[in-house]
C-alpha positions as CSV (number, residue, x, y, z in Angstrom):
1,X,14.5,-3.7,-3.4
2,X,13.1,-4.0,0.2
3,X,9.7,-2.0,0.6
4,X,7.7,-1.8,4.2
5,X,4.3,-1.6,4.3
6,X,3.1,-0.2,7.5
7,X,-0.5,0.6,9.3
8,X,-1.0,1.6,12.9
9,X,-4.1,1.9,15.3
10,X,-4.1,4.6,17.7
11,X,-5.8,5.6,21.0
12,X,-7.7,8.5,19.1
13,X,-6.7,11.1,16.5
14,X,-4.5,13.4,17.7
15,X,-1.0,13.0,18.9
16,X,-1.2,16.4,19.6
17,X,-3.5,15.4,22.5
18,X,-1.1,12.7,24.1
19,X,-3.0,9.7,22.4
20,X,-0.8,7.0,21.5
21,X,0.1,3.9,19.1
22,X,-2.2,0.7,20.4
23,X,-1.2,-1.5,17.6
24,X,1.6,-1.6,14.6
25,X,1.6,-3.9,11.8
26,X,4.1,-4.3,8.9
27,X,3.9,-6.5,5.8
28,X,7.8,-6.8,3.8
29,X,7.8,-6.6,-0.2
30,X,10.6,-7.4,-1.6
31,X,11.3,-6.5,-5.6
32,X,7.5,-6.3,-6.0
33,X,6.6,-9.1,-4.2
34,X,5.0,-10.3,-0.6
35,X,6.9,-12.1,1.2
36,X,6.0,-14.5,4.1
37,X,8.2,-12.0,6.8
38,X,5.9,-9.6,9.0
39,X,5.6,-7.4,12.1
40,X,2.8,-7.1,14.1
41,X,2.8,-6.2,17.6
42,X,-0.3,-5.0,20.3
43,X,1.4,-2.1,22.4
44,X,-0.1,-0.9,26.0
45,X,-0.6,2.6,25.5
46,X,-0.7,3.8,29.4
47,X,-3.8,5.5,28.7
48,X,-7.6,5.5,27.9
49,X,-8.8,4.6,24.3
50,X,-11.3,7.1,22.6
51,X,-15.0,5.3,22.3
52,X,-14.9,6.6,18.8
53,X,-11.2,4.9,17.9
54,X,-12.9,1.8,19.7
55,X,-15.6,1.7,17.1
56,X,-13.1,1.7,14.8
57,X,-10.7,-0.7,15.0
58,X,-12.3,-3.0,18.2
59,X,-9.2,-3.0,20.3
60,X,-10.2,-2.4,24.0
61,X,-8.0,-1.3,27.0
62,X,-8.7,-4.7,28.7
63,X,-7.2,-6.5,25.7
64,X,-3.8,-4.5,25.8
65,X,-3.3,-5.0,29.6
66,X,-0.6,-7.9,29.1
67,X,1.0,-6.1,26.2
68,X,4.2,-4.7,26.3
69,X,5.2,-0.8,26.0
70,X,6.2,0.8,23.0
71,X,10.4,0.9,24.6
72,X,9.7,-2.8,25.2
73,X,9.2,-3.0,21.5
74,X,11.1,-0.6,19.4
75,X,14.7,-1.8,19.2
76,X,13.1,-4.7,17.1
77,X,10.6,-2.4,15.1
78,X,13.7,-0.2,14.1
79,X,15.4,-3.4,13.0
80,X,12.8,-4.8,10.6
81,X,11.8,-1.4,9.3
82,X,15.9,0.0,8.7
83,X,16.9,0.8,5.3
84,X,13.9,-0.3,3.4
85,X,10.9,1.9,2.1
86,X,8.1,2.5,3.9
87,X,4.7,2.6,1.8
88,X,2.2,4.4,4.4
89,X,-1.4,5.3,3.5
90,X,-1.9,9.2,5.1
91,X,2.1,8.6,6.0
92,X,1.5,12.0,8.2
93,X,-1.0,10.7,10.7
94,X,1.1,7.4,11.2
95,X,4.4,8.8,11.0
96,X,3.4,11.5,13.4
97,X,2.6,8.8,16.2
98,X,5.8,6.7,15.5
99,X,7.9,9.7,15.8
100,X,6.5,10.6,19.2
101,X,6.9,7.5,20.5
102,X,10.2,7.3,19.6
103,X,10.7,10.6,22.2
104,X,8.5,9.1,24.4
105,X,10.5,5.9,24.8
106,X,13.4,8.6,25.2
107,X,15.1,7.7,21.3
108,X,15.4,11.8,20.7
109,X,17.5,11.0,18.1
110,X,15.6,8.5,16.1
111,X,12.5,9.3,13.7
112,X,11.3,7.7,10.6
113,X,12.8,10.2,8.2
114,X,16.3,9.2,9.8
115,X,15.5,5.4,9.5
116,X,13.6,5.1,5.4
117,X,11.7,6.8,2.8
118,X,8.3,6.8,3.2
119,X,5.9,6.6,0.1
120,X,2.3,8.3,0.7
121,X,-0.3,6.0,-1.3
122,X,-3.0,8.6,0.0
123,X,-1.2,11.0,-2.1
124,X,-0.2,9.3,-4.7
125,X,-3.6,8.4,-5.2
126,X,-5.2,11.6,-5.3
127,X,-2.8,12.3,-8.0
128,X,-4.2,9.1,-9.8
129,X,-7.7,9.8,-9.0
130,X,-8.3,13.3,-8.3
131,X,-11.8,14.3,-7.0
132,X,-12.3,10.7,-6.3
133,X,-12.6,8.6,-3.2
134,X,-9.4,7.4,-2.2
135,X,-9.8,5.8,1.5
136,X,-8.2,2.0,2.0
137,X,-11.6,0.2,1.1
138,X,-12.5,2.7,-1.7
139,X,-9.0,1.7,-3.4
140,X,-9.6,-1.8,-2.7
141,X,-13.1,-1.5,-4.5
142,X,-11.4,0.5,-7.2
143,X,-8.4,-2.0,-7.9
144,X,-10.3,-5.6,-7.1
145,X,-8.5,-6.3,-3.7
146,X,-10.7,-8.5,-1.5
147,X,-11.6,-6.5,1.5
148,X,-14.4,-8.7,2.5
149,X,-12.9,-9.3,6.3
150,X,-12.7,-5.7,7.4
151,X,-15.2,-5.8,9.3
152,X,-12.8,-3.4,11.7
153,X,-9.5,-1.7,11.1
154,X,-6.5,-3.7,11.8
155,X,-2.8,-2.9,11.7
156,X,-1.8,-5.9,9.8
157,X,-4.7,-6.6,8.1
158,X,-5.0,-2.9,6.6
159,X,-0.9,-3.6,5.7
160,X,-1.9,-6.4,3.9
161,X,-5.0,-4.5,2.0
162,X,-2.6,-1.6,1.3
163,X,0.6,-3.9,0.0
164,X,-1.9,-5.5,-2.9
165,X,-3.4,-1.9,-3.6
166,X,-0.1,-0.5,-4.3
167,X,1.5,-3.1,-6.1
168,X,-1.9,-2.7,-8.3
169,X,-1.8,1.0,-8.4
170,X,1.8,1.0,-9.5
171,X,2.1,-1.6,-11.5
172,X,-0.4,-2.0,-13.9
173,X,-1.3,-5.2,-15.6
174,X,-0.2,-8.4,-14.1
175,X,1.2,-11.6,-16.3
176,X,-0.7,-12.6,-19.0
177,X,-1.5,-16.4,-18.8
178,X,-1.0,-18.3,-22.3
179,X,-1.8,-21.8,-21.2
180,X,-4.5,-21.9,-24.2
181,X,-2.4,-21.5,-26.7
182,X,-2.9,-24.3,-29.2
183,X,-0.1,-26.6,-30.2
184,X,1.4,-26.5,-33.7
185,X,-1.1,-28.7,-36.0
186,X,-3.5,-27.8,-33.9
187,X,-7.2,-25.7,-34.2
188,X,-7.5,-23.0,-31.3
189,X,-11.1,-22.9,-29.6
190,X,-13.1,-20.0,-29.9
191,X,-12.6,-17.8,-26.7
192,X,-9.5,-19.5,-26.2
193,X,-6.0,-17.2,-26.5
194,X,-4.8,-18.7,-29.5
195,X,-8.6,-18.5,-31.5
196,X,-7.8,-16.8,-35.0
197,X,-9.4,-13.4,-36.0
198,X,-10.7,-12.9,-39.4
199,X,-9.2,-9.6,-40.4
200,X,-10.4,-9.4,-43.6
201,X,-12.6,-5.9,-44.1
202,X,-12.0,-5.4,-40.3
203,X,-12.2,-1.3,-39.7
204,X,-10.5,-0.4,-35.9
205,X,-11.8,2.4,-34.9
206,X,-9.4,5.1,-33.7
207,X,-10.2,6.8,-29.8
208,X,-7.6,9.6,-29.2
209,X,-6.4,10.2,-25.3
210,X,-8.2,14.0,-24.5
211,X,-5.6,16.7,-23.0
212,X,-6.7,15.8,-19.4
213,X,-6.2,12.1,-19.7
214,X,-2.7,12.6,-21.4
215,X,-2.2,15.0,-18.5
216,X,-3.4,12.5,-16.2
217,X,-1.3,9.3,-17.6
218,X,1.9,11.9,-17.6
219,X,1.3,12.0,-13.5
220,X,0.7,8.4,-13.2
221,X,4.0,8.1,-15.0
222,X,5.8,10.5,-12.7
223,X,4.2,8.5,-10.1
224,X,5.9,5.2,-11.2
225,X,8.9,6.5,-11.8
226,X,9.3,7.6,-8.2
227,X,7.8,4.8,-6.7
228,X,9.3,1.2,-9.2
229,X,12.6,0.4,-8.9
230,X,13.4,0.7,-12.4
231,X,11.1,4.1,-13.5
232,X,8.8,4.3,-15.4
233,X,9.2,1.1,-18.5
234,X,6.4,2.6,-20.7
235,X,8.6,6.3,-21.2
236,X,11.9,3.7,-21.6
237,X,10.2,2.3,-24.6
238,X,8.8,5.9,-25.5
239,X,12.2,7.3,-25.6
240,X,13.5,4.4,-27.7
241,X,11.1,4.4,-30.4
């Protein structure tokens, strides 16, 4: 399963307004995992860049003089993006600007919706975490993802940030690591995985799930089911017990 993860930076906020893509950056997944294949590309944008978007992202007119235009780019953008699944934080602002330039370059026919899917992590975390923060760095707070080098937005960097968030938002706990367990004939250390627990008297405690939080986990399973290529595992082995 090929999976795009895509971030733009834009001349302002509005498309609406004539502002335009300055920046595009894409990071390839493939089954679940990063691979070493990207696309990044600095676009010249024809026109002036906000004072407030500069603040943001740190990418100045002077710097996109040399770059090329967005036609000058998009038959290969098309190619790497075709067929797979875009994974988009706020997919409406971004997809918004890709789709005008497509008309702008004169590609009437072309848009993103003709081209992939798109998956909306903004969305699909607010279903997560409703009432919660759910910007880029608030996720990467939330899910242990170094963000320590944003000091500005950047179309690949943010791509990057956004491919480990998602594969952490969907997919739960990663690999356990067993290289402690104690060979046969041999006493585990405490702390170690393999250290023995006396069971003897021992008296679990029993926490049930309240309505909202089974309400919530039912979501986060709808969620996976949409986004993982094979569903949702934990309602497989639901169904089967």
């Amino acid at each position: 399963m090929r999976q795009i993860v895509l971030d733009t930076e834009t001349t302002g906020l509005e498309v609406s307004k004539g502002h335009r893509i300055i920046e595009i950056g894409c990071v390839e997944l493939m089954n679940r995992r990063r691979t070493d294949q990207t696309f990044h590309r600095y676009v010249q944008p024809d026109r002036d860049i906000d004072e407030a978007a500069e603040e943001v992202h740190g990418i100045s007119s002077k710097m996109l003089r040399d770059k090329p235009r967005f036609a000058d780019i998009a038959e290969q953008f098309i190619e790497f993006i075709s067929g797979a699944e875009l994974i988009i934080h706020n997919a409406a602002f971004d997809v918004g600007f890709i789709d005008n330039e497509f008309r702008s370059a004169g590609l009437n026919s072309t848009s993103i919706g003709v081209i992939c899917e798109v998956i909306d992590t903004l969305r699909m975390a607010r279903e997560i975490h409703p009432g919660q923060r759910n910007s880029l760095d608030a996720l990467c707070k939330r899910y242990d993802v170094d963000n320590s080098g944003r000091n500005y937005h950047g179309a690949l960097l943010d791509a990057q940030l956004l491919a480990d968030v998602y594969l952490a938002m969907t997919g739960g706990q990663g690999a356990l690591s067993f290289e402690q367990v104690a060979a046969p004939g041999q006493v585990a250390q405490p702390g170690s995985a393999a250290a023995v627990v006396d069971r003897d008297g021992l008296e679990l405690a029993v926490v049930r799930a309240t309505d909202a939080e089974l309400e919530a986990h039912a979501r986060y399973l709808e969620l996976i089911d949409g986004a993982a290529p094979d569903g949702a595992v934990w309602r497989k082995l639901e169904n089967s017990g």
